[in-house]
C-alpha distance (Angstrom), angle and dihedral (degrees) to the residues before:
residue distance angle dihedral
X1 . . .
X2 3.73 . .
X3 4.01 120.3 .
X4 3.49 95.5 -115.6
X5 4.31 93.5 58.1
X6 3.89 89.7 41.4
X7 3.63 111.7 113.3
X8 3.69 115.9 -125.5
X9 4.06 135.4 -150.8
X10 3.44 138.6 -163.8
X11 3.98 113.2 -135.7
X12 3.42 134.6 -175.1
X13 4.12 132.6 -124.0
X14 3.78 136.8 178.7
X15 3.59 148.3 -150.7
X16 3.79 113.4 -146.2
X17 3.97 84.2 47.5
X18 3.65 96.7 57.5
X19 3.93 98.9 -111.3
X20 3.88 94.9 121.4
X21 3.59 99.9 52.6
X22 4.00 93.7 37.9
X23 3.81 78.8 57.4
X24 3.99 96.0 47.6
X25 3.84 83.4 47.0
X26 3.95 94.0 54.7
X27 3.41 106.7 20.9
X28 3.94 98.3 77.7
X29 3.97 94.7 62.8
X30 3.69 92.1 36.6
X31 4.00 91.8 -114.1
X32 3.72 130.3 -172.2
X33 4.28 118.3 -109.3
X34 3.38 116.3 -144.7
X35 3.59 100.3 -144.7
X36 3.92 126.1 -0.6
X37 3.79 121.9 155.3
X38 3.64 121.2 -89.7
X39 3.71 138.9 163.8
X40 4.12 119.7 -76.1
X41 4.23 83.5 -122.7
X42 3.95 90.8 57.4
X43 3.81 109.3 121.2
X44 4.01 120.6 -168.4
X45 3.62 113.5 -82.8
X46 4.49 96.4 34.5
X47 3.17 118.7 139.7
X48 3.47 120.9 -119.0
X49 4.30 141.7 -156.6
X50 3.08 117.8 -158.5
X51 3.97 119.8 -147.1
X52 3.86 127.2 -156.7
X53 4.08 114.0 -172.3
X54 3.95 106.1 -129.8
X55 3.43 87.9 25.6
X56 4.07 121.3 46.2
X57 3.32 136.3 -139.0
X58 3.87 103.2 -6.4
X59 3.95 109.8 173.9
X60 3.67 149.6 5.7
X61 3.83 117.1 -139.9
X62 4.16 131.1 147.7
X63 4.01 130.2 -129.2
X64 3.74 109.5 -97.8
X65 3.75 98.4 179.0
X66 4.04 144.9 41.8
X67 3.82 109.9 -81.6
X68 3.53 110.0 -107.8
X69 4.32 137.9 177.6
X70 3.26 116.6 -86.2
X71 3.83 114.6 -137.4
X72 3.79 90.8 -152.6
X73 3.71 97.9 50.2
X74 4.40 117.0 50.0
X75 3.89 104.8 -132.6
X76 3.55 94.3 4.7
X77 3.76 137.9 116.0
X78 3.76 142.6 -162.0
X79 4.06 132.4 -162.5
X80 3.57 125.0 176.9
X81 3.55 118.3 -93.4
X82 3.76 130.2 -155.7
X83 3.84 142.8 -174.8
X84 3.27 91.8 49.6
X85 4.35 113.7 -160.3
X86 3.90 125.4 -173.1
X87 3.57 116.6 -141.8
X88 3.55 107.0 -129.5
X89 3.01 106.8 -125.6
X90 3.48 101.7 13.5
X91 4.02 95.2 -112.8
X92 4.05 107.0 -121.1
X93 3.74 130.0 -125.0
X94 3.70 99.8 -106.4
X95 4.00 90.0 48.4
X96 4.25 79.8 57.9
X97 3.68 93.4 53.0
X98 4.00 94.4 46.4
X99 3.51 89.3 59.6
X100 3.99 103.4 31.5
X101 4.19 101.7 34.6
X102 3.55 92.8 164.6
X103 3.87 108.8 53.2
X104 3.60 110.5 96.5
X105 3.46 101.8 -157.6
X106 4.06 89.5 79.7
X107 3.82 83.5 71.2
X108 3.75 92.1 60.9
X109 3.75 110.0 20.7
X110 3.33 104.5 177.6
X111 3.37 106.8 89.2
X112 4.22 135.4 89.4
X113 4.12 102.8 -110.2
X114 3.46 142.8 165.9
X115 3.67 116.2 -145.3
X116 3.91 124.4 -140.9
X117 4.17 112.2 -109.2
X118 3.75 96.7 -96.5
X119 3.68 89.0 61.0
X120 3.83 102.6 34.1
X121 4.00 79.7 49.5
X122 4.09 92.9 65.3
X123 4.36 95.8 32.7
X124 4.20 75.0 61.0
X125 3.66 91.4 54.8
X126 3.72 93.4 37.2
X127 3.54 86.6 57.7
X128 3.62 104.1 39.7
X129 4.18 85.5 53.3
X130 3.51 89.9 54.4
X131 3.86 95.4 50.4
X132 3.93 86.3 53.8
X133 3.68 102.7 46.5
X134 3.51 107.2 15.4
X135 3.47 101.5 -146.1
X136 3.63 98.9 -35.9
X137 4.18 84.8 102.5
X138 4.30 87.6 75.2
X139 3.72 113.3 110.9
X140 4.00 128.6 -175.9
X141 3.84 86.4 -81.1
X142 3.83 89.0 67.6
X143 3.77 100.6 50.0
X144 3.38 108.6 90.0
X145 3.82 98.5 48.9
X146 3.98 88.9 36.0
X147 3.97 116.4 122.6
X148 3.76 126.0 -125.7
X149 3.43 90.8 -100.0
X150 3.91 96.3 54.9
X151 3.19 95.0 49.1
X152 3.77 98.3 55.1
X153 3.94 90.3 45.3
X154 4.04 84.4 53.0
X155 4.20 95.4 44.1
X156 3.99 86.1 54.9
X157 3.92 99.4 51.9
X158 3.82 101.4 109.3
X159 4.12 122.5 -154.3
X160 4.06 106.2 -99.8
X161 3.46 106.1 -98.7
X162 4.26 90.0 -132.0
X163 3.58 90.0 59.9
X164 3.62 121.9 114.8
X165 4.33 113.6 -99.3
X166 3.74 91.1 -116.9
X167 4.09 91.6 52.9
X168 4.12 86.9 41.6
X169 3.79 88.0 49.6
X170 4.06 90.5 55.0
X171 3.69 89.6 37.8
X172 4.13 92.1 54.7
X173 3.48 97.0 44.8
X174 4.05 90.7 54.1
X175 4.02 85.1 43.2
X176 3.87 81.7 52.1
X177 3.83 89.3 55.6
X178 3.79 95.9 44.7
X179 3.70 92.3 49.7
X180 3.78 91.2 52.4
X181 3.78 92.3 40.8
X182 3.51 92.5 51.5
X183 3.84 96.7 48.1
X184 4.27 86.7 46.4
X185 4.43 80.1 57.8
X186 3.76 88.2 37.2
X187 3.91 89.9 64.3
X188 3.56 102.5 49.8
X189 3.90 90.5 -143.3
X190 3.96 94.4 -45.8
X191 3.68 137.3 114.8
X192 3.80 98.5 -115.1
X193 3.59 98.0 -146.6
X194 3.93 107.4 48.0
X195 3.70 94.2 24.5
X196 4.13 90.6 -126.0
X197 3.31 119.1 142.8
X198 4.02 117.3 -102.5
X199 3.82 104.2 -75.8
X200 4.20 92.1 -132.4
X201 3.81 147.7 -15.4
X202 3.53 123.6 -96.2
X203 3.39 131.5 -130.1
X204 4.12 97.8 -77.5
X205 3.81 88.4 44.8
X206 3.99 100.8 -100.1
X207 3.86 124.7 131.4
X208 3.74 112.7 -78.3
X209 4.33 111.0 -116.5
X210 3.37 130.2 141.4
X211 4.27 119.9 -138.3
X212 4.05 107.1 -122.9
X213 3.70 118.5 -169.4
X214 4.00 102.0 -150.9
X215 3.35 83.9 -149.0
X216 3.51 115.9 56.9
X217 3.96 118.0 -126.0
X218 3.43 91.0 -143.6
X219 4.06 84.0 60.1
X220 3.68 91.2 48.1
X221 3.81 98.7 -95.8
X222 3.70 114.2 161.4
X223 3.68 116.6 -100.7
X224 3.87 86.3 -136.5
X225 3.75 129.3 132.0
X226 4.29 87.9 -116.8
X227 3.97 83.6 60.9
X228 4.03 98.5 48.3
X229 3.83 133.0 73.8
X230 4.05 124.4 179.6
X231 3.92 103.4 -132.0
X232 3.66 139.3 161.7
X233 3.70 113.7 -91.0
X234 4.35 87.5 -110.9
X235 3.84 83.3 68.5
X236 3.62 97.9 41.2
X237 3.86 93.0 54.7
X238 3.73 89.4 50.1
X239 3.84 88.4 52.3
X240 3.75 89.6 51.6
X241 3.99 106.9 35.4
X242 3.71 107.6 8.9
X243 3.70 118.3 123.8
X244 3.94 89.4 -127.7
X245 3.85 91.7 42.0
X246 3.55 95.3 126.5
X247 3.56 86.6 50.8
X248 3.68 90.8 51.0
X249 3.67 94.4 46.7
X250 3.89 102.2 59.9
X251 4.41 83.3 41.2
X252 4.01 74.4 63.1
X253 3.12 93.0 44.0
X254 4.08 97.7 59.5
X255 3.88 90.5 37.3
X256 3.18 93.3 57.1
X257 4.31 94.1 53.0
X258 3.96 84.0 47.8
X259 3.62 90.7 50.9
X260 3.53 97.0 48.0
X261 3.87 89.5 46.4
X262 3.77 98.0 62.8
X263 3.59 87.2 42.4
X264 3.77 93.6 62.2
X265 3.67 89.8 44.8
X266 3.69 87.4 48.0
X267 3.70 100.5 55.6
X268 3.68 98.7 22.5
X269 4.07 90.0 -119.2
């Protein structure tokens, strides 16, 4: 059956329960499931999403067995599923809505669906775009719904070293802006040095920090997000003027490598 008449379904996955690293697990060698819920309507050989809240759509995988009940589930059922793909990275919820405005089941995401062709027909293409650039496809329209994990695959795209200086200039002040955006998301609305909360909201309502490269750029320090923190300006100062700043500054330094650690683990980067 060609890809364009397969059916295709939306499932669901978790965290807590053990779905999302299962699929980390399997998903790399394209592995078969055993058992994985799916919709009673699923026939052998659909194509199925699968959807992780926090996270997004997470994997690509197709039924390989006859729906059946599940005894651990009331009005459920589970088939086996097999050739299992990640979707690197995952692509967020808000990415989904800028490219499908009208399907309502973005606004409550929680359910098992099937979407009619026109919409399966662009969650294929969404896919298959993410597959080929992994991320490097966001633009500035994308940012403020953009997960985590987005924006960390977006802060790490580097300007081709072939290009010409005026095209790496434009390209290294946008990396400039992902890094920073990504280390605003990073901080979840906290200075990431003292811990404190941030001190005010700016103008368009967000938490106000301010992106410090503990190593200067003007002293060759890498505009990289392993060489930027968001903190509030009280911190920032310190690193600048403090009498202990260089004290401060390799603190930063190894906060910054823990941070960036647990992210990693967090998002499975």
């Amino acid at each position: 059956m060609a890809t364009s008449e397969r059916v295709l379904h939306i499932v669901q996955g978790g965290v807590d329960n053990g779905d999302k690293a299962s699929l980390e697990m399997s998903g790399k060698g394209g592995f078969r499931v055993d058992r994985w819920m799916v919709p009673k309507s699923a026939a052998i050989g659909d194509e199925l999403v699968i959807y992780i809240m926090g996270h997004g759509l997470f994997a690509t995988a197709t039924v390989a067995g006859t729906p059946t009940k599940r005894k651990d589930w009331l009005n459920r059922y589970g088939a086996a599923i097999s050739s299992l793909r990640l979707i690197v990275p995952p692509i967020s919820l808000g990415v989904v809505k800028r490219d499908v405005p009208s399907w309502a089941w973005t606004r409550y995401p929680r359910s098992i669906t099937t979407p009619k062709a026109g919409v399966s027909v662009k969650l294929r293409a969404l896919v298959e775009n993410r597959r080929r650039h992994r991320g490097a496809e966001l633009n500035d329209e994308d940012l403020k719904e953009a997960s985590l994990a987005e924006l960390r695959r977006w802060a790490l795209l580097k300007a081709s070293p072939t290009a010409s200086s005026s095209s790496r200039l434009v390209t290294q002040r946008r990396r400039e802006r992902r890094v920073k955006l990504y280390a605003l998301k990073r901080a979840e609305g906290a200075c990431e040095f003292c811990k404190s909360k941030a001190p005010f909201r700016n103008e368009k309502g967000n938490p106000y920090l301010e992106c410090h490269h503990i190593t200067e750029l003007a002293n060759e320090g890498a505009d990289h997000i392993n060489q930027v923190l968001a903190i509030c300006p009280n911190c920032h100062r310190r690193a600048h003027h403090a009498i202990d700043r260089t004290k401060v500054r390799s603190q930063m330094k190894r906060r910054v490598v823990m941070i960036e650690r647990r992210i990693k683990i967090k998002i499975s980067a």
